[in-house]
PDB file of N, CA, C and O in Angstrom, chain B, residues numbered from 101:
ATOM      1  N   UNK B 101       5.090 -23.731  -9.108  1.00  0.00           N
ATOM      2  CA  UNK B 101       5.048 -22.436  -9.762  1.00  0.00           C
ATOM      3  C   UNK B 101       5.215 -21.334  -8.710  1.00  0.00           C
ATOM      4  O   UNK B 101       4.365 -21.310  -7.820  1.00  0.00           O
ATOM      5  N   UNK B 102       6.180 -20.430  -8.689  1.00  0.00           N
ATOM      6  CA  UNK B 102       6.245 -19.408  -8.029  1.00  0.00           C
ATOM      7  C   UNK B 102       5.680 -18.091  -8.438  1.00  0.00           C
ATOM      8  O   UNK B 102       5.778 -17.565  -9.546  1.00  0.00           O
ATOM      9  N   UNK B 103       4.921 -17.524  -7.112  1.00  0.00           N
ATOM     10  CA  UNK B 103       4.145 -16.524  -6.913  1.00  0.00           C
ATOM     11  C   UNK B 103       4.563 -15.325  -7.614  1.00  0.00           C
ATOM     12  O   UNK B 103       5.749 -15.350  -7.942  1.00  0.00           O
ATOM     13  N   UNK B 104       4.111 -14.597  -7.839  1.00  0.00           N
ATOM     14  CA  UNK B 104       4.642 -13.332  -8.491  1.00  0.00           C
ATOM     15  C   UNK B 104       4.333 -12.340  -7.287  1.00  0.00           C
ATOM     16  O   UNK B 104       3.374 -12.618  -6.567  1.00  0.00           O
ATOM     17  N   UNK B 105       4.914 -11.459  -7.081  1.00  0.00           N
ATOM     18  CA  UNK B 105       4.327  -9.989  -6.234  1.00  0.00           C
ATOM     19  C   UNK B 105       3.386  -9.065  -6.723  1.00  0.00           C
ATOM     20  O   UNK B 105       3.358  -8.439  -7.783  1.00  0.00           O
ATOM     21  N   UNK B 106       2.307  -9.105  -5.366  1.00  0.00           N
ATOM     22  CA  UNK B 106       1.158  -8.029  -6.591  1.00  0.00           C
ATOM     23  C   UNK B 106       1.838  -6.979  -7.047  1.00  0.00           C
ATOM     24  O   UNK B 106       1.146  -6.479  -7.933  1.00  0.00           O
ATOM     25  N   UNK B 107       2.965  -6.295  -6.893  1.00  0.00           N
ATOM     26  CA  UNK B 107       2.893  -4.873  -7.146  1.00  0.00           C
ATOM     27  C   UNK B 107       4.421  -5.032  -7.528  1.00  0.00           C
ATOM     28  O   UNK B 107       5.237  -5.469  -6.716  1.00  0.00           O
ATOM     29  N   UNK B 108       4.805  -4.597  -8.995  1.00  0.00           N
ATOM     30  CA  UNK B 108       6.014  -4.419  -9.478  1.00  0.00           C
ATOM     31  C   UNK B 108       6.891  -4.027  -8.706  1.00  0.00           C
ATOM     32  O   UNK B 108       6.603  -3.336  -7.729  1.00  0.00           O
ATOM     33  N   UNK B 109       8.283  -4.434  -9.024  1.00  0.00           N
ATOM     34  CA  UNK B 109       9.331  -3.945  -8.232  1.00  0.00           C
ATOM     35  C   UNK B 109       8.970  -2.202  -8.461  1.00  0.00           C
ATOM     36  O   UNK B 109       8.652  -1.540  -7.473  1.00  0.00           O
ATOM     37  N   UNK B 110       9.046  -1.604  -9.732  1.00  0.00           N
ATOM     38  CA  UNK B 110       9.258   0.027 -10.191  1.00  0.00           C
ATOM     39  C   UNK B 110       8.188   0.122  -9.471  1.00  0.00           C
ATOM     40  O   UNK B 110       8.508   1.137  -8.852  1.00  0.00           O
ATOM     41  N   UNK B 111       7.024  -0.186  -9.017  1.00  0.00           N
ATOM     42  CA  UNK B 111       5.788   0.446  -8.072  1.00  0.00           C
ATOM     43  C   UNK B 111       6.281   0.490  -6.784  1.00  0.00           C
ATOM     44  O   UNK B 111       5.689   1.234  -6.003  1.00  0.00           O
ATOM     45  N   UNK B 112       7.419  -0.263  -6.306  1.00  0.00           N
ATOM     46  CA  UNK B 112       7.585  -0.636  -5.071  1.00  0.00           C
ATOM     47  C   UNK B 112       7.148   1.281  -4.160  1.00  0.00           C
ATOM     48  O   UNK B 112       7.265   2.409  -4.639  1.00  0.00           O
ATOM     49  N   UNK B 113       6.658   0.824  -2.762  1.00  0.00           N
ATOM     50  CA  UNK B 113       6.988   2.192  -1.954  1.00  0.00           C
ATOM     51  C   UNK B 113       8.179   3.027  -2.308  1.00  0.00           C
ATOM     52  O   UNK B 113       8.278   4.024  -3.022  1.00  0.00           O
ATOM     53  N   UNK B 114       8.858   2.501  -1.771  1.00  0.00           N
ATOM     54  CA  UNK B 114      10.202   4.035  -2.165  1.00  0.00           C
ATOM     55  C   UNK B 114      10.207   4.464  -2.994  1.00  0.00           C
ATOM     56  O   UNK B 114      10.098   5.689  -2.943  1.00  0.00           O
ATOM     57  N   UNK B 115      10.335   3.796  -4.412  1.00  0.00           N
ATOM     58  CA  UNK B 115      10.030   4.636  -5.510  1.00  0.00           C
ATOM     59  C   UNK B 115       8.934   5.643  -5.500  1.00  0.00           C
ATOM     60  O   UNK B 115       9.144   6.812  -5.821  1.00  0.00           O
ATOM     61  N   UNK B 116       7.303   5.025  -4.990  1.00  0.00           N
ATOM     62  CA  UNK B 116       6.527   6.103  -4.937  1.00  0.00           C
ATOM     63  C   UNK B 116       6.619   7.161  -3.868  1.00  0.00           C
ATOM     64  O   UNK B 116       5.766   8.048  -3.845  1.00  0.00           O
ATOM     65  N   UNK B 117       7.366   7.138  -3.187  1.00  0.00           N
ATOM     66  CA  UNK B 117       7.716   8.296  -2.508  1.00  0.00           C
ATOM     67  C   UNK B 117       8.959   9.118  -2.811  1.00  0.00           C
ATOM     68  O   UNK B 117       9.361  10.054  -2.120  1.00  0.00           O
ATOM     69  N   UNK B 118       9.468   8.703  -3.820  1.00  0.00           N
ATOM     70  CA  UNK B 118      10.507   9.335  -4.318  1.00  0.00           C
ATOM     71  C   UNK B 118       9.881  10.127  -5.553  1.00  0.00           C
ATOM     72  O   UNK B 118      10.026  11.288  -5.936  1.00  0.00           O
ATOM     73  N   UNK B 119       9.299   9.294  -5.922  1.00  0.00           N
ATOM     74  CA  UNK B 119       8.889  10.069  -7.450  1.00  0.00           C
ATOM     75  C   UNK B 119       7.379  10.041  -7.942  1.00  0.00           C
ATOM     76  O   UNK B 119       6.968  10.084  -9.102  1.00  0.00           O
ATOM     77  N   UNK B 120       6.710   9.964  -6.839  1.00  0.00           N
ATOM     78  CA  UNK B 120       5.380   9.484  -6.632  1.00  0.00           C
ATOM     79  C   UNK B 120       5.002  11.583  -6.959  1.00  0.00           C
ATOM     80  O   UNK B 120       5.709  12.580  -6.811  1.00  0.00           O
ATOM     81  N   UNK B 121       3.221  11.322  -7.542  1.00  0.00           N
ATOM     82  CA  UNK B 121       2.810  13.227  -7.668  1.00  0.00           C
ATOM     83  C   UNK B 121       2.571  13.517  -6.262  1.00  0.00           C
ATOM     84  O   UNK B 121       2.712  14.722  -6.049  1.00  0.00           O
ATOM     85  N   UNK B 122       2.227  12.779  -5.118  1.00  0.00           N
ATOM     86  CA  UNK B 122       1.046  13.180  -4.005  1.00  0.00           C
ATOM     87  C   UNK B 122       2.593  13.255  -2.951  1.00  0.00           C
ATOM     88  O   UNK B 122       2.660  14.119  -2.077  1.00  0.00           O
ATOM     89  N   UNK B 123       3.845  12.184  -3.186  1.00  0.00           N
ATOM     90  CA  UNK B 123       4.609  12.189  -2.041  1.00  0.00           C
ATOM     91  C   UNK B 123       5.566  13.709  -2.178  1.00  0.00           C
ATOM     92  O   UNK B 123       6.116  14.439  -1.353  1.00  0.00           O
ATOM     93  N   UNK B 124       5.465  13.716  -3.214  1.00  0.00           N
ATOM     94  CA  UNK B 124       6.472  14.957  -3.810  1.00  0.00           C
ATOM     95  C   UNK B 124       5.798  16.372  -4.355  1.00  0.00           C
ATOM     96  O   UNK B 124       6.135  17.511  -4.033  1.00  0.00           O
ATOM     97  N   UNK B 125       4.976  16.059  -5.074  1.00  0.00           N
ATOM     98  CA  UNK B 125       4.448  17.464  -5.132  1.00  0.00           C
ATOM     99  C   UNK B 125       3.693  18.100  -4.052  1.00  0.00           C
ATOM    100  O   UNK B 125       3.759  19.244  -3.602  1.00  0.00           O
ATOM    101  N   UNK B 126       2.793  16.874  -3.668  1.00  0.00           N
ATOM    102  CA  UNK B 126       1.317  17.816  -2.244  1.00  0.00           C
ATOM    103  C   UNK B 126       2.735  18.440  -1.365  1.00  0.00           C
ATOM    104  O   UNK B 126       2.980  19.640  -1.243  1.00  0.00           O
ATOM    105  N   UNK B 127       3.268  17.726  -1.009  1.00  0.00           N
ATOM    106  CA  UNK B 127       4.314  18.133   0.199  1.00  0.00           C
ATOM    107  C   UNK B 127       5.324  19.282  -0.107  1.00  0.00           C
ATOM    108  O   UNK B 127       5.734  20.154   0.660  1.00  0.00           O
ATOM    109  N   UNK B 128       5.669  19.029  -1.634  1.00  0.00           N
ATOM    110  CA  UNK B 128       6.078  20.781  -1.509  1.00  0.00           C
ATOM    111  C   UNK B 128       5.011  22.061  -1.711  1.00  0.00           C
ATOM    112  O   UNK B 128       4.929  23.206  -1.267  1.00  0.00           O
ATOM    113  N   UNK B 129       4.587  21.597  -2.219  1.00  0.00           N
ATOM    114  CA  UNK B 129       3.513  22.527  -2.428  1.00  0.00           C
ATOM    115  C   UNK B 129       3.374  23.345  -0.900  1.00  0.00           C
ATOM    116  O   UNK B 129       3.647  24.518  -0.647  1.00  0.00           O
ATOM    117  N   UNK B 130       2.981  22.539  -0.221  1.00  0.00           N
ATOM    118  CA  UNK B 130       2.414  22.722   1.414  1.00  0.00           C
ATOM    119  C   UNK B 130       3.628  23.753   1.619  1.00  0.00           C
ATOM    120  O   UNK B 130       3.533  24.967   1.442  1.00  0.00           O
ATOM    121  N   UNK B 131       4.446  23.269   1.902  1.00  0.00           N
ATOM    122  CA  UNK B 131       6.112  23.824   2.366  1.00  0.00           C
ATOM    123  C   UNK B 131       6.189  25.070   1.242  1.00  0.00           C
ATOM    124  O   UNK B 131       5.998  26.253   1.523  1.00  0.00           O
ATOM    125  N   UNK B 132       6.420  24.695   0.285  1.00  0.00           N
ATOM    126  CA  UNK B 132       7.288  25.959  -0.171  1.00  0.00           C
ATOM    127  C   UNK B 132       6.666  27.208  -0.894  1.00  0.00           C
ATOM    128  O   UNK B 132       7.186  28.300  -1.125  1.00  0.00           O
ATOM    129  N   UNK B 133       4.952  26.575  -1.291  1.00  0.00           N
ATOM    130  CA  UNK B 133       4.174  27.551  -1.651  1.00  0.00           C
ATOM    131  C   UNK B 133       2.746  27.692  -1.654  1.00  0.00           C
ATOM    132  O   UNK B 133       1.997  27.932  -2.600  1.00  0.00           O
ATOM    133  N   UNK B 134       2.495  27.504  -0.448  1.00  0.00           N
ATOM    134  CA  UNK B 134       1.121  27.340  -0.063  1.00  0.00           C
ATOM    135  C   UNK B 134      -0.308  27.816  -1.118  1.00  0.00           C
ATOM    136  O   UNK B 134      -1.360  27.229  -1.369  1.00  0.00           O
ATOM    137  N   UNK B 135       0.213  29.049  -1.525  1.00  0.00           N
ATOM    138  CA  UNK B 135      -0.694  29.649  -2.569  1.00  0.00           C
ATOM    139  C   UNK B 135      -1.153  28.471  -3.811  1.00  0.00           C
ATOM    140  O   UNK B 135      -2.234  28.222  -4.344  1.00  0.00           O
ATOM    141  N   UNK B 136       0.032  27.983  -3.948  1.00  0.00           N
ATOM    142  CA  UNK B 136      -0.242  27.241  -5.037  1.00  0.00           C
ATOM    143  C   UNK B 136      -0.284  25.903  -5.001  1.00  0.00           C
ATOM    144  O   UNK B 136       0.212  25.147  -5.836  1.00  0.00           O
ATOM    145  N   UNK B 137      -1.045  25.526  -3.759  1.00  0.00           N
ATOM    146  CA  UNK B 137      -2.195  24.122  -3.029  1.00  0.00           C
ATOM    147  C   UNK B 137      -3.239  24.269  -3.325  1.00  0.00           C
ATOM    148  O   UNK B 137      -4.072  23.444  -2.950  1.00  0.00           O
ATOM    149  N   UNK B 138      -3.609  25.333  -4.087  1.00  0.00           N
ATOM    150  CA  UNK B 138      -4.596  25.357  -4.892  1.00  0.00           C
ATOM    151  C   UNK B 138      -5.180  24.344  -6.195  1.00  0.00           C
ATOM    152  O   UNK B 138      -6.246  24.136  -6.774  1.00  0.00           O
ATOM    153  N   UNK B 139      -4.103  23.985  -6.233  1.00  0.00           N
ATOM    154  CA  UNK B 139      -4.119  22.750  -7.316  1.00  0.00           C
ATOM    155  C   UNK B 139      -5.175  22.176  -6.894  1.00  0.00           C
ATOM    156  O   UNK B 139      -5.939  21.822  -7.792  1.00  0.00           O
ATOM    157  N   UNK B 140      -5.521  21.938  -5.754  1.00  0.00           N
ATOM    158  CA  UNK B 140      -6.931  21.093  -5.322  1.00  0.00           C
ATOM    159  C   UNK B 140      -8.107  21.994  -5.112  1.00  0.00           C
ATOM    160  O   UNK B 140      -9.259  21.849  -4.701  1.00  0.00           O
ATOM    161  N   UNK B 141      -7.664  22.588  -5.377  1.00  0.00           N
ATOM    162  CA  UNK B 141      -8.879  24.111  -4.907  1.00  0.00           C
ATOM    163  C   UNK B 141      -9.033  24.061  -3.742  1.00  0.00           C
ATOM    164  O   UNK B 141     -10.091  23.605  -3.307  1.00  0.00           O
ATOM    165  N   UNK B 142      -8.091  24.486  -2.928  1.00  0.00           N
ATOM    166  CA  UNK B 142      -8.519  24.648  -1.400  1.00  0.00           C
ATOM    167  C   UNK B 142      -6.849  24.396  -0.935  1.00  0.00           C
ATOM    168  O   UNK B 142      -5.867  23.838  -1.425  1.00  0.00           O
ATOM    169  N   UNK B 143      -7.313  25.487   0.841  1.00  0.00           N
ATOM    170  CA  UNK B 143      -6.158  25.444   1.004  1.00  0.00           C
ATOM    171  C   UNK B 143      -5.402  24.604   1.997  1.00  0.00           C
ATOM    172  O   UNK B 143      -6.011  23.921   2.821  1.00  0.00           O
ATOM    173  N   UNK B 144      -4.222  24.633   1.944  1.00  0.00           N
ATOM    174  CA  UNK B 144      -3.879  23.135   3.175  1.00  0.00           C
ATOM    175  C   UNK B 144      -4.153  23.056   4.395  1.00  0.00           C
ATOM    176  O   UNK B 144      -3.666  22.040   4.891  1.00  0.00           O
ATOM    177  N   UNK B 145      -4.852  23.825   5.266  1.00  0.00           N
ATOM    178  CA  UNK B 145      -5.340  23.247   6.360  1.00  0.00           C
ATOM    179  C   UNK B 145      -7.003  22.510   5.961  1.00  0.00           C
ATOM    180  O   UNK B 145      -7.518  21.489   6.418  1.00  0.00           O
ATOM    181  N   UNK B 146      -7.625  23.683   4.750  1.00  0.00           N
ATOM    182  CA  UNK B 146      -8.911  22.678   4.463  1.00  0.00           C
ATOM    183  C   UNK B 146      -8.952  21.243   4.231  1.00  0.00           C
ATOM    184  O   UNK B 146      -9.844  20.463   4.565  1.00  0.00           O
ATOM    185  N   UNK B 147      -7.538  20.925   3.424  1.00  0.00           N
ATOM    186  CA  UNK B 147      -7.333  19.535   2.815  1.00  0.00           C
ATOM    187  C   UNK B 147      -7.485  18.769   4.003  1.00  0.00           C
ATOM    188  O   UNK B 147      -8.262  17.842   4.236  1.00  0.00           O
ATOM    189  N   UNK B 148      -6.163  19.584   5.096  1.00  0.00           N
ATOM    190  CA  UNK B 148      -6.346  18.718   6.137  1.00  0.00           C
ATOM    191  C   UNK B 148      -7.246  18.060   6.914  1.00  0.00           C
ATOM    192  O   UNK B 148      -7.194  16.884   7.274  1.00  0.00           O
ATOM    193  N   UNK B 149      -8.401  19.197   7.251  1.00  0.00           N
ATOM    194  CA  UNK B 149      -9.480  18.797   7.760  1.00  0.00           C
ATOM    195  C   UNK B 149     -10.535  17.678   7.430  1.00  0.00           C
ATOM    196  O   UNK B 149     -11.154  16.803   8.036  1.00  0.00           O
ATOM    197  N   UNK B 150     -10.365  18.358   5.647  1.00  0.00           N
ATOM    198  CA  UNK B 150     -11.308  16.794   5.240  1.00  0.00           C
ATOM    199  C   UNK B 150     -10.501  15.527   5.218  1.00  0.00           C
ATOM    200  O   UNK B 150     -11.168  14.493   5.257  1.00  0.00           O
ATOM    201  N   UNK B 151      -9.242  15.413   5.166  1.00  0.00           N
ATOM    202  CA  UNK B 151      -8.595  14.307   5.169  1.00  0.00           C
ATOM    203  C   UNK B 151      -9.025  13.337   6.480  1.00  0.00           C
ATOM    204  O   UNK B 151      -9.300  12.144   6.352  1.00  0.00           O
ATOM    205  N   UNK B 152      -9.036  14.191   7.990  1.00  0.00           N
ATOM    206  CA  UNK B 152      -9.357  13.815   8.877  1.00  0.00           C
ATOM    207  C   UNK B 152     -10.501  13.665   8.993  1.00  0.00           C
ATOM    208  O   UNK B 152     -10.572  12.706   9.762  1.00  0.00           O
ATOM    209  N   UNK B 153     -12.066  14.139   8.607  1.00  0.00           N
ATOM    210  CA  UNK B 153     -13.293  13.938   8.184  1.00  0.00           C
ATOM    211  C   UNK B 153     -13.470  12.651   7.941  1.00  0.00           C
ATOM    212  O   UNK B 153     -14.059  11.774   8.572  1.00  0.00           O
ATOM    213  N   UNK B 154     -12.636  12.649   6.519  1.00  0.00           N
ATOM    214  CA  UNK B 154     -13.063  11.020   5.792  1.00  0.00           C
ATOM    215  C   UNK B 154     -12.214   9.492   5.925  1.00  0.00           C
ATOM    216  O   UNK B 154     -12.266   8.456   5.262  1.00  0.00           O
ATOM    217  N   UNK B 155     -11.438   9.911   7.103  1.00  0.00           N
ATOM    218  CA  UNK B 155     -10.341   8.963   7.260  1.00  0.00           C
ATOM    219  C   UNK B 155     -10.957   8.202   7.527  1.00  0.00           C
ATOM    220  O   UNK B 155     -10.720   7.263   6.768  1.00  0.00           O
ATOM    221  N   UNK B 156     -11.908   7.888   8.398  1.00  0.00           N
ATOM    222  CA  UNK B 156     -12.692   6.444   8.859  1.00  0.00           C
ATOM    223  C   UNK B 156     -13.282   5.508   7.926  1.00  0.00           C
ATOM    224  O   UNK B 156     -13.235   4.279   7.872  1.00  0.00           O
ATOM    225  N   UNK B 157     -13.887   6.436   7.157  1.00  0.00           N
ATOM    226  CA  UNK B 157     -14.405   5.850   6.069  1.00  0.00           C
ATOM    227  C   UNK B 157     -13.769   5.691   4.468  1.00  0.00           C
ATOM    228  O   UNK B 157     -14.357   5.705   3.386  1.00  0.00           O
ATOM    229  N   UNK B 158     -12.529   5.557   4.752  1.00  0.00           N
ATOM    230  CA  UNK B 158     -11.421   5.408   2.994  1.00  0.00           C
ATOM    231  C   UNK B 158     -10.375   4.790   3.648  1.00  0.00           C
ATOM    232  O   UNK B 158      -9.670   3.944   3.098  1.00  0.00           O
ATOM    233  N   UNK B 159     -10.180   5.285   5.176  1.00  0.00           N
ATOM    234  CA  UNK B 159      -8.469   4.594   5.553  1.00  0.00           C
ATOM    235  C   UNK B 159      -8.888   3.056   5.236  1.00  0.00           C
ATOM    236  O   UNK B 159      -9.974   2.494   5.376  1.00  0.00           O
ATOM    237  N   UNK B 160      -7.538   2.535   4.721  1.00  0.00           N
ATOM    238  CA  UNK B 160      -7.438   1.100   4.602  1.00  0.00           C
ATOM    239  C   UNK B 160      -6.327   0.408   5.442  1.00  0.00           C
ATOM    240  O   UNK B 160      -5.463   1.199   5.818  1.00  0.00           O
ATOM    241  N   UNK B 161      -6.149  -0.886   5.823  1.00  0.00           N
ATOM    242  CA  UNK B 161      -5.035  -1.283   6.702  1.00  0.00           C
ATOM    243  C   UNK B 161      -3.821  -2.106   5.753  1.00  0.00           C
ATOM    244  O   UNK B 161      -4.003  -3.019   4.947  1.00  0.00           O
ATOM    245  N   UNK B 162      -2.889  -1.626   6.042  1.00  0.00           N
ATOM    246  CA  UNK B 162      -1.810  -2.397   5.551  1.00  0.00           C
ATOM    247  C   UNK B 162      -1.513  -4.158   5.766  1.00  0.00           C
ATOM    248  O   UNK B 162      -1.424  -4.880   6.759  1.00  0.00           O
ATOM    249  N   UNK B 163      -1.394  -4.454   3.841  1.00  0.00           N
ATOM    250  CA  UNK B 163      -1.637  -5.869   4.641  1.00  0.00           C
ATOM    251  C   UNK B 163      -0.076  -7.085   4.631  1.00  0.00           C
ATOM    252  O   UNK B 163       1.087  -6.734   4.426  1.00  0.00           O
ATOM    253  N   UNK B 164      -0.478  -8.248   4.867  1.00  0.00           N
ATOM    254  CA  UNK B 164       1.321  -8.776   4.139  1.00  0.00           C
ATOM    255  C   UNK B 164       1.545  -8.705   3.078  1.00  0.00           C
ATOM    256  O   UNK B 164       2.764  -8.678   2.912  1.00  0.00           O
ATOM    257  N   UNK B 165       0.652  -8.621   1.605  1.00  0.00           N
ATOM    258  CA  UNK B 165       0.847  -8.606   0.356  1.00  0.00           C
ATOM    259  C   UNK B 165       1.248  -6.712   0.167  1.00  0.00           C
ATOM    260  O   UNK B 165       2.153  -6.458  -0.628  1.00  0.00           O
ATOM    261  N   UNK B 166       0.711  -5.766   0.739  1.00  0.00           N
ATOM    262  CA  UNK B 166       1.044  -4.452   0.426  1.00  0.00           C
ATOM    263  C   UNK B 166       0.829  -3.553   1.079  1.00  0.00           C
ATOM    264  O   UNK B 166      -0.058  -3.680   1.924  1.00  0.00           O
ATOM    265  N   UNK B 167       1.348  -2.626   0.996  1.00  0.00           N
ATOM    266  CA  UNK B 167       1.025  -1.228   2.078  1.00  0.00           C
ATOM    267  C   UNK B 167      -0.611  -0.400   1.278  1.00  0.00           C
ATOM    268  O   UNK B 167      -0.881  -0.327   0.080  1.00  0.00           O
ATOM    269  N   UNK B 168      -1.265   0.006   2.229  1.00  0.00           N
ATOM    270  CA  UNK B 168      -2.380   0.591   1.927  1.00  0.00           C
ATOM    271  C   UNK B 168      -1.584   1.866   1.382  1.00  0.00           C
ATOM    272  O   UNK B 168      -0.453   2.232   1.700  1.00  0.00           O
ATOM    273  N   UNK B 169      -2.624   2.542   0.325  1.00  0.00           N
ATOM    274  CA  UNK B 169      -2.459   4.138   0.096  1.00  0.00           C
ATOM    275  C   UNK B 169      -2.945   5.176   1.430  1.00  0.00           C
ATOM    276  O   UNK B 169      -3.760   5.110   2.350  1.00  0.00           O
ATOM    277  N   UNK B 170      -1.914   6.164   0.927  1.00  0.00           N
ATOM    278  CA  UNK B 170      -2.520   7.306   2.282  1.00  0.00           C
ATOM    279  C   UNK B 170      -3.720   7.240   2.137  1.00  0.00           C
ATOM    280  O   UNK B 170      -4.246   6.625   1.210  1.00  0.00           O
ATOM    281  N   UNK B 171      -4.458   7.979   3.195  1.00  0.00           N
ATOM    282  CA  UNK B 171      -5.875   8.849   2.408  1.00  0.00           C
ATOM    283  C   UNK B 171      -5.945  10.191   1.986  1.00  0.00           C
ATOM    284  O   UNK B 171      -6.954  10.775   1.588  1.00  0.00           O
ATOM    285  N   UNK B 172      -4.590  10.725   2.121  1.00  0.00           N
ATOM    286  CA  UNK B 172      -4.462  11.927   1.653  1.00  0.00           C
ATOM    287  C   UNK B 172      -4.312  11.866  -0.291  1.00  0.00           C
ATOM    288  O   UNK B 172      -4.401  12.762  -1.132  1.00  0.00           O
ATOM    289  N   UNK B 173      -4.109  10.681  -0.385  1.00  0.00           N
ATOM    290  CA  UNK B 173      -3.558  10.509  -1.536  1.00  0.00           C
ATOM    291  C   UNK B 173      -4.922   9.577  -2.255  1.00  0.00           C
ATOM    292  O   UNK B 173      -4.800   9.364  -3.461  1.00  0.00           O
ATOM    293  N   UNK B 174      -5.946   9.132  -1.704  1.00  0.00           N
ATOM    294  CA  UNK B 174      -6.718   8.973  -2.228  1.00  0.00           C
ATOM    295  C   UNK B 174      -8.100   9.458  -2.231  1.00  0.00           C
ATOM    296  O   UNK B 174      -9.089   9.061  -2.847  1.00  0.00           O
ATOM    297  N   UNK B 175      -7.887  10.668  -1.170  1.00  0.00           N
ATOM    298  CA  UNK B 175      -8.754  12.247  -1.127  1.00  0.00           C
ATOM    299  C   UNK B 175      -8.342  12.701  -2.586  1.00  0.00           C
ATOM    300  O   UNK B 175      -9.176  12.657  -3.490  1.00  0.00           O
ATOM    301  N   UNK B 176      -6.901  13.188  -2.832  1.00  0.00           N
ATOM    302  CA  UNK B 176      -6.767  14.335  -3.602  1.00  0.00           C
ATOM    303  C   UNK B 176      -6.869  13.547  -5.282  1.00  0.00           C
ATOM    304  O   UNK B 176      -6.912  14.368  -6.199  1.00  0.00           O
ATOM    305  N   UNK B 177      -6.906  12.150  -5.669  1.00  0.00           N
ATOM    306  CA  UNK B 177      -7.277  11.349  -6.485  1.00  0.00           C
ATOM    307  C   UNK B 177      -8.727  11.409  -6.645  1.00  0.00           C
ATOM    308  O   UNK B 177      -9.209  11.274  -7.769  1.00  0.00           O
ATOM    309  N   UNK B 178      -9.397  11.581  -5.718  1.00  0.00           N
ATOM    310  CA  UNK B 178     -10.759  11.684  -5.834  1.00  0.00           C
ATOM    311  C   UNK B 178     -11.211  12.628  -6.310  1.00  0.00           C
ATOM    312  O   UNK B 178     -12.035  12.587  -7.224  1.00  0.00           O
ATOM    313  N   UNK B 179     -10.649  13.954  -5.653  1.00  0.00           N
ATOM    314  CA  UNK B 179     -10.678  15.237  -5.908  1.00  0.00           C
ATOM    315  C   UNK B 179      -9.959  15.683  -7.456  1.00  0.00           C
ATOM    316  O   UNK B 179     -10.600  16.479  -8.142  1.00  0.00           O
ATOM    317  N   UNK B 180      -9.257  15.407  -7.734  1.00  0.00           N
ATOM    318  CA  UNK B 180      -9.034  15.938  -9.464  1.00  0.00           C
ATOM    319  C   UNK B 180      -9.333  15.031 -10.066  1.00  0.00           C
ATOM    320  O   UNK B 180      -8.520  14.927 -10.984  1.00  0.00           O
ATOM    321  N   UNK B 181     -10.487  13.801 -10.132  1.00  0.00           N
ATOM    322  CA  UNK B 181     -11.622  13.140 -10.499  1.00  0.00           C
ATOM    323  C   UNK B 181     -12.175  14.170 -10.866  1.00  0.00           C
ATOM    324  O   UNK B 181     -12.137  14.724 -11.964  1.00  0.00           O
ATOM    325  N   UNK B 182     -12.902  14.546  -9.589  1.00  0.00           N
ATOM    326  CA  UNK B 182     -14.353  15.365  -9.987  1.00  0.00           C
ATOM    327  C   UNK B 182     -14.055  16.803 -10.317  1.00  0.00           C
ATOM    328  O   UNK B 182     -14.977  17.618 -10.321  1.00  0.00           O
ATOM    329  N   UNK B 183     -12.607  17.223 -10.640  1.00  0.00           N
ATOM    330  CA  UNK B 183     -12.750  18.402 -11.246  1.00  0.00           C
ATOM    331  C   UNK B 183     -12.231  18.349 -12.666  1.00  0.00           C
ATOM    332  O   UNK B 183     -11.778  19.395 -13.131  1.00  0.00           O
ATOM    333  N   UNK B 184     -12.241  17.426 -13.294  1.00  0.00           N
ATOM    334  CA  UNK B 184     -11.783  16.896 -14.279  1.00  0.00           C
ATOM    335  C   UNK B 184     -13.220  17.494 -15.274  1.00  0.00           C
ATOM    336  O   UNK B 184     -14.276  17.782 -14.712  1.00  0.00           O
ATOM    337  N   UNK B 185     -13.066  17.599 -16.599  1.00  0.00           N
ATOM    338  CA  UNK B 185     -14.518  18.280 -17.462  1.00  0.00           C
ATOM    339  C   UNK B 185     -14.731  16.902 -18.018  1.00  0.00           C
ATOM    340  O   UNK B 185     -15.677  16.681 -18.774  1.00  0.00           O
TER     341      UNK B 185
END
């Protein structure tokens, strides 16, 4: 019986960086309109900072079955969690 891949071809990386919310939107956002990085409530050097804060404790390592998520991308997942009503 052959293995299946954990993660769909349409999940594959490139796709999520092509059409992924965190690869495409955080990053323009940053670039083309900083004001409106607000989406996280806060502005992009704050993000930055906590990104680097909590990296030790969320970064994950890439393994042979899959690439880990950023932690930028599972900061700002966390974050419109808890601002969610």
């Amino acid at each position: 019986m052959r293995r299946r891949p954990g993660t769909r071809p349409w999940l594959a990386e490139e796709r999520r960086r092509l059409y992924g919310h965190y690869a495409r939107l955080m990053e323009e956002l940053r670039v083309e309109d900083p004001q409106s990085f607000n989406y996280l409530r806060m502005e992009p050097t704050m993000f930055d900072e906590l990104v680097q804060g909590v990296r030790p404790r969320i970064e994950k390592q890439d393994t042979n079955m899959r690439k880990a998520l950023p932690t930028g991308l599972k900061l700002a997942i966390r974050l419109a969690i808890s601002i969610l009503p």
